[in-house]
N, C-alpha and C positions, 0 to 999 in steps of 0.2 A: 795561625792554623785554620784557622774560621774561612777565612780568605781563598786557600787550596781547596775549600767542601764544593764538588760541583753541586749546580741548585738541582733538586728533581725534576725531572721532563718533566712538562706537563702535557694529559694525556690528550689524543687527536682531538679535536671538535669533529661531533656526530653532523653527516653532511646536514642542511637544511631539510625538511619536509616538503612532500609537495604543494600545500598550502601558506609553507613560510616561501617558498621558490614564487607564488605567486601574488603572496602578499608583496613581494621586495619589488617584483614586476611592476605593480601598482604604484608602489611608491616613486618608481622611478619614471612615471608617467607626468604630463601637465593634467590639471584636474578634468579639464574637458574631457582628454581621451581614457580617461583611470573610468570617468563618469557615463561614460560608451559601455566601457566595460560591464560594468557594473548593472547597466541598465539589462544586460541580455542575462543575465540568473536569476535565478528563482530566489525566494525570501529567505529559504534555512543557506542554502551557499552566499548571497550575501551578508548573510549574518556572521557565517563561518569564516569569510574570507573578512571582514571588516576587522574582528578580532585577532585575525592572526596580524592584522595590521599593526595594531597597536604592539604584538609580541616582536615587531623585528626594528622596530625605532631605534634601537643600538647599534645599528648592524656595522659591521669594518668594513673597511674598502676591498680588503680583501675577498671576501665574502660574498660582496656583490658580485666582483670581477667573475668568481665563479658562478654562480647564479644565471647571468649573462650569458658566460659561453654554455653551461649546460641549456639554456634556451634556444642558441643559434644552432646549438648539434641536433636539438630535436628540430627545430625549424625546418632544418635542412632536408629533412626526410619526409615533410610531409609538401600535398599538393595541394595546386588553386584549384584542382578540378570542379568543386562544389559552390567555391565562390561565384556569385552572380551570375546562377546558372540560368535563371530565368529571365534576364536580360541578353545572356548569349544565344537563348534558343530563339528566341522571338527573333536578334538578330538574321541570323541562321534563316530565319522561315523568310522574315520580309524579304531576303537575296533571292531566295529559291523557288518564293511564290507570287511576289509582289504584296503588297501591303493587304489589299482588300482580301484575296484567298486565304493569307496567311492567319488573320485576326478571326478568319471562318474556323479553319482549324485549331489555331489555339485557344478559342472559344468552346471549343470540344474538348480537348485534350487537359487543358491548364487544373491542375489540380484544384478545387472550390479549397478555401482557407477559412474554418470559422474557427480559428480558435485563440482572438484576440479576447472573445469572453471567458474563455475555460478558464485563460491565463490570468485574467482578472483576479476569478475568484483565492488566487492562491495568497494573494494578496488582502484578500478582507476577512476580519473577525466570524465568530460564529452568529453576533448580534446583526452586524452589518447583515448578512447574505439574507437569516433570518426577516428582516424587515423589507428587504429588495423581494423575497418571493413570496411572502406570507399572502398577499392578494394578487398573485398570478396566477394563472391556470397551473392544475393540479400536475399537471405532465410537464410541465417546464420547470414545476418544483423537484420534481422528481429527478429532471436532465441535471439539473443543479446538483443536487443530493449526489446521483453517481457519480458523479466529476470530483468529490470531494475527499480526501483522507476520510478512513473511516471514523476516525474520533471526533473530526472535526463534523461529519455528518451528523454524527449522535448528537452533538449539542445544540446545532442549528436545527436539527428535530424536536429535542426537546424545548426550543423556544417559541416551535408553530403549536397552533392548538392543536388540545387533546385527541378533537375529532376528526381531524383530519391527520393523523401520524401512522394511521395502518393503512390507511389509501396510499398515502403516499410511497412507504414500504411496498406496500403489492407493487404501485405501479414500478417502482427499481426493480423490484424482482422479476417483471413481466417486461422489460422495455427490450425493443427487440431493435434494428438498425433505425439509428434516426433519422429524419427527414430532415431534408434541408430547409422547409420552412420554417421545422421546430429551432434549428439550428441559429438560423439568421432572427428569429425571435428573442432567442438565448441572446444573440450579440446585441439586440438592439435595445435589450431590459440591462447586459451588463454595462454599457458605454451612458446612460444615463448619467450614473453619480461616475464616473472614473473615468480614467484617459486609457488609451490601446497603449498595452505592452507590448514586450517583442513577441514574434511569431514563435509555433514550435510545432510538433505534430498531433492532433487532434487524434485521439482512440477512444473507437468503440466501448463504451460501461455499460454497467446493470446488471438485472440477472440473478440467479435468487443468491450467489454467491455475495454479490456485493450488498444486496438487501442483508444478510445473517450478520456480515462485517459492522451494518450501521448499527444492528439492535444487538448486536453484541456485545457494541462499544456505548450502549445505554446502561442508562443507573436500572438495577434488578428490577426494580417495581415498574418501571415505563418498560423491559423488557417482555415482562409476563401480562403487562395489560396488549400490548400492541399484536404480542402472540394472542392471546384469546381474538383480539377484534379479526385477525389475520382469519382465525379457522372458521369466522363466520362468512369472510369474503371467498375463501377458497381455500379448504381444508387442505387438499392435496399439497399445495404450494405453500401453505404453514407450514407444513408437515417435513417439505423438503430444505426450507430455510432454518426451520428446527435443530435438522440433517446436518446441514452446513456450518453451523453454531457451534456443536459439538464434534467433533468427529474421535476416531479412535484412539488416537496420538494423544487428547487432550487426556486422556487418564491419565498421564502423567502427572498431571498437577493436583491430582486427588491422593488425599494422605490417605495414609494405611489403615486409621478405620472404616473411614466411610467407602474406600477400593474393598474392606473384608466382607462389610455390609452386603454391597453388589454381587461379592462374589456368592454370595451366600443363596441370593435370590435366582442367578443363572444355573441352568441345566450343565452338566459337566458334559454332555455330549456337544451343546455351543458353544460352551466355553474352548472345548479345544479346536474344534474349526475354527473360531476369529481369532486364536492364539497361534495359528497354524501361519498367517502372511501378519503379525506382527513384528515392530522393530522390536532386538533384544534388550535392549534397555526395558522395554514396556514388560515385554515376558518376566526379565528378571526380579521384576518389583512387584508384578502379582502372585509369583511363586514366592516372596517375601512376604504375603500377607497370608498362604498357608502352611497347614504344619508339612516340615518335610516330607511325610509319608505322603500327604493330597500331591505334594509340588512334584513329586518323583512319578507319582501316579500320572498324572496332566501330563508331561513329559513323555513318558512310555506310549503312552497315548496317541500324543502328537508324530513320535517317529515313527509307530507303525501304521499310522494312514498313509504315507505316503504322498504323491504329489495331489493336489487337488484344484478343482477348476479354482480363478478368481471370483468369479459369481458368486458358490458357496462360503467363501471365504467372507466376502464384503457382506453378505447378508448375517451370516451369522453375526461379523462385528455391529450391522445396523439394529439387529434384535439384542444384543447385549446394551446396547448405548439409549436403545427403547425401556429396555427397564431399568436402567441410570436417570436415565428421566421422569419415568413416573414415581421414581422411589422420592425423586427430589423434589416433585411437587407436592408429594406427599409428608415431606419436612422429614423422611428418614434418613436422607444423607443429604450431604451438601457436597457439592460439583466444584467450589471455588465462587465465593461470591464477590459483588464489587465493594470496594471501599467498606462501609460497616451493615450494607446486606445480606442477607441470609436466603439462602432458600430452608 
């Protein structure tokens, strides 16, 4: 009887992932051309793709097969257009202008390329970069620094000395288009210790956005010293990277005492103007911190003003997040600190 049992199906295999489709890629490469590959990503997709490497070492033939053809279908649709575009132009120009006019004008035209150093740095540690610009000018430390994840900024900051970490913050906060000489500077301190990576698009950083990003992503105590030395170089622009630091969304991540705290210190007439263009998530969980009669009350409030410019909206929230702030330096609440910080 045993013998008549048919076996269980077993059920579809989940197609491959995109990552396992290119790890299989890989593998079915000779190591020169897997090593082409390889060479033109960044460090986290290499890392990502090496791994998935290792995940498809079983794989059936079957599997492959498929793999394959869903690469030739997408193959199929896409174009050379972009390949060796700048061997085809220059082609193109020597026909139509002769060699010496042509190398006039794509002398003009040809886009400048500095960014075999940017691409460098994605590649080196936070000590490495640290020791590469610690005795550079303070503005190339700085081009460095924007160029950088903001975590990884924060800790190549805090490996430069103390006196010089709010200079350097100002100048990210203040750095406006760069120059090309600062540029070719950059490439010729990164090509020192390392070899040129592949090419990619160089973009404009800095800014007090990116400066709030770096000391954000500071341990609490190198944040509040770098902000004091900040408001001695230029209050105004503390004040705005301050801004940036926090913004209104981030009360989210303030528990419900230290959100009752605040509340308690804001005028109910502010409170419901910068309650007025928040996300409801944020509304719902400050009316969670009072008692229903206040929450109903704020509410009632808010629907009968009606529409209201953006300006009063956005300043009302900057003057609530201003007395979030001093309440916090104050040691009355705490904002969310890092690791086992406190404000």
């Amino acid at each position: 009887m045993a013998d008549d049992i048919a076996p269980e199906p077993e059920g579809e295999a989940l197609p491959p992932s995109g990552s396992q489709v290119a790890a299989i890629l890989m593998m079915l490469l000779g190591e020169d051309e897997a090593a082409k590959v390889l060479s033109r990503l960044d460090p986290d997709e290499v890392q990502h793709l090496g791994g998935a490497m290792f995940g498809v070492a079983n794989i059936s033939e079957p599997e492959i097969e498929g793999v394959l053809d869903t690469f030739v279908e997408r193959a199929r649709v896409r174009t050379t257009l972009g390949f060796g575009v700048d061997r085809q132009i220059k082609g193109m120009m020597h026909k139509a202008l002769g060699q010496e006019k042509a190398d006039k004008v794509l002398q003009r035209i040809t886009p400048v390329k500095h960014v075999n150093a940017l691409e460098n740095l994605k590649w080196m540690d936070a000590g490495t970069i640290a020791s590469l610009v610690e005795h550079e000018h303070p503005q190339i430390a700085a081009l460095v620094l924007a160029h950088l994840e903001p975590q990884i900024a924060a800790d190549v900051l805090q490996l430069l000395p103390e006196d010089k970490q709010a200079d350097l913050v100002y100048r990210v906060a203040t750095m406006g288009p760069v120059p090309e000489t600062a540029l070719a500077e950059l490439e010729d301190l990164m090509n020192r210790p390392t070899k040129s990576v592949p090419t990619g698009a160089a973009t404009r950083r800095g800014g007090a956005g990116e400066a709030a990003k770096i000391v954000t992503s500071s341990r609490k105590a190198a944040e509040q010293r770098i902000i004091k030395a900040l408001q001695k170089l230029d209050k105004t622009l503390a004040r705005t990277i301050e801004e940036e630091m926090f913004v209104f969304d981030n009360l989210m991540g303030v528990d419900e005492k230290n959100l009752g705290t605040l509340l308690r210190a804001v005028d109910n007439d502010t409170l419901v103007v910068a309650l007025k263009g928040a996300d409801e998530k944020l509304r719902q969980k400050i009316f969670g911190c009072m008692s229903s009669r206040a929450a109903q009350s704020i509410q009632d409030e808010i629907a009968d003003r009606g529409p209201m410019r953006l300006a009063e909206v956005q300043e009302a929230q900057k003057t609530m997040l201003a007395t979030a702030r001093k309440l916090a330096a104050e040691g009355a609440i705490n904002l969310g600190g890092k690791g086992d910080d406190y404000v």
